[in-house]
C-alpha positions in Angstrom: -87.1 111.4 -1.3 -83.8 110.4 0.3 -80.3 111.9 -0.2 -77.5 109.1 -0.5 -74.3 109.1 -1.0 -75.2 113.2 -2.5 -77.9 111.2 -5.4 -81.4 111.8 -4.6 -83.4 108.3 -4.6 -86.8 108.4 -5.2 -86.5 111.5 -7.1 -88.2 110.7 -10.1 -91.4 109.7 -8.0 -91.2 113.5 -6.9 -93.4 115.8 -8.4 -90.7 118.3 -8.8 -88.9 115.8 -10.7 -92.3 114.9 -13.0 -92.3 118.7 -13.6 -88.6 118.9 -14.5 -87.7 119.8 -18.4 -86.7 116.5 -19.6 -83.2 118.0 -20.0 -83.0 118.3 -16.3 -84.4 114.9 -16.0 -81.5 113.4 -17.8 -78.8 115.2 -16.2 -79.8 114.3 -12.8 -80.4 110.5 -13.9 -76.8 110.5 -15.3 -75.5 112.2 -11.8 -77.4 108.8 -10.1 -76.2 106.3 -12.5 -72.3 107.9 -11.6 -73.3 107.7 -8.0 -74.5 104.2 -8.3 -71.1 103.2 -10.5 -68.7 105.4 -8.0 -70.1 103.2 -4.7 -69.6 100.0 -6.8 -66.0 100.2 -7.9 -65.6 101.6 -4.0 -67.2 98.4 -2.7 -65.1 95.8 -4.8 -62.7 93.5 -2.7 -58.9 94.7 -3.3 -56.7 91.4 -3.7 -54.7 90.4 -0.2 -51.6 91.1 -2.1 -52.2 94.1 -3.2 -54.0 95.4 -0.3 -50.6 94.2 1.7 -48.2 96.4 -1.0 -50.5 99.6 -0.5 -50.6 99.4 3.0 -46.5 98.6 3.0 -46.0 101.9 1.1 -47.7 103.4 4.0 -45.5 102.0 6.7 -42.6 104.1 8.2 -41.4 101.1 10.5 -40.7 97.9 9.9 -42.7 94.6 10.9 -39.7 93.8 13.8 -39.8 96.7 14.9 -44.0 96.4 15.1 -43.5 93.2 16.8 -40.5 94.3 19.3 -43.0 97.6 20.3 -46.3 94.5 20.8 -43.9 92.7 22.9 -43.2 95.4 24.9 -46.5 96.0 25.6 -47.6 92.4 25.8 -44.9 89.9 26.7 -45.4 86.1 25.1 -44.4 84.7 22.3 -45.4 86.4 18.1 -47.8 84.2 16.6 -48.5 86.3 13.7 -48.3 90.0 12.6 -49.3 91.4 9.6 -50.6 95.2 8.3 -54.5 96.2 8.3 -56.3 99.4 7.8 -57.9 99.9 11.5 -60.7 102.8 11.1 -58.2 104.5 8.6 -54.9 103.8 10.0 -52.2 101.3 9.4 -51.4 99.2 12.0 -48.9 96.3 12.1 -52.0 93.4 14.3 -49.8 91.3 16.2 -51.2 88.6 17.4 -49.0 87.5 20.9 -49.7 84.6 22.9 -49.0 85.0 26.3 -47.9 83.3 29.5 -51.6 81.8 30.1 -52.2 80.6 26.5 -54.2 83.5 26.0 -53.7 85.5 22.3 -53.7 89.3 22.7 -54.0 91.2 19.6 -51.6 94.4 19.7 -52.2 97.2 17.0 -48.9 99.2 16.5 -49.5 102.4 14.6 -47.3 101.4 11.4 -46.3 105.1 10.9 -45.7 106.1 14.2 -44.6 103.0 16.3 -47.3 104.5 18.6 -49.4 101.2 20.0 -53.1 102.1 19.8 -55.2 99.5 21.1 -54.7 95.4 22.9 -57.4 93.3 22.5 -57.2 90.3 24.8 -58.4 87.2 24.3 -60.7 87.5 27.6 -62.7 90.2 25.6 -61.3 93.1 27.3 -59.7 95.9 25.4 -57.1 98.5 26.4 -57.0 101.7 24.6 -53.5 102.9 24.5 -50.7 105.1 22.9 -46.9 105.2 23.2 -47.3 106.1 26.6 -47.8 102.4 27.9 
């Protein structure tokens, strides 16, 4: 038997499930079907648009300001920006290409201003904060 997601899977192959009053049985199957439902609507693809507005109502700067803090950090020319979820947080990814033709992604922290990671086109990445 394996706990996922808090459902037990394989229960019913268990003998302490076989032993169960069938009362038991049904609650328990009801608690996987939920389980099974709960990870499904949680997988489902949220439109772009929407996905954009939720993540705006998040935002305590603006997209300038995300790309004036990128360009601070990385100097070259915008070639896009726009607001992700990275591991939880909202960031404003601007993309900046740079003096060598190289794009250099810049996440700005979209609540802070605080910029939290460059990615460079070479591979390398740079951890970083507001410090930088």
């Amino acid at each position: 038997m394996m706990i996922l997601g808090g459902a037990a899977v394989g229960a019913a192959n268990h003998p302490a499930f076989a032993a169960a009053p069938e009362a038991v049985k049904k609650v328990i199957a009801q608690h996987i079907d939920k389980e099974d439902q709960e990870q499904e609507d949680n997988d489902r693809e949220v439109p772009d648009g929407a996905e954009q507005a939720n993540l705006a109502k998040e935002a305590k700067i603006t997209e300038q300001q995300g790309k004036d803090i990128a360009t601070k950090k990385v100097a070259g020319t915008v070639v896009k920006s726009e607001l992700e979820d990275e591991d939880g947080v909202v960031v404003y990814n601007v993309t900046i290409k740079d003096s060598k033709n190289q794009d250099n992604e810049v996440k700005v922290d979209a609540k802070t201003g605080s910029v939290i990671k460059v990615e460079h086109d070479d591979d390398t990445e740079t951890n970083d904060d507001a410090n930088g």
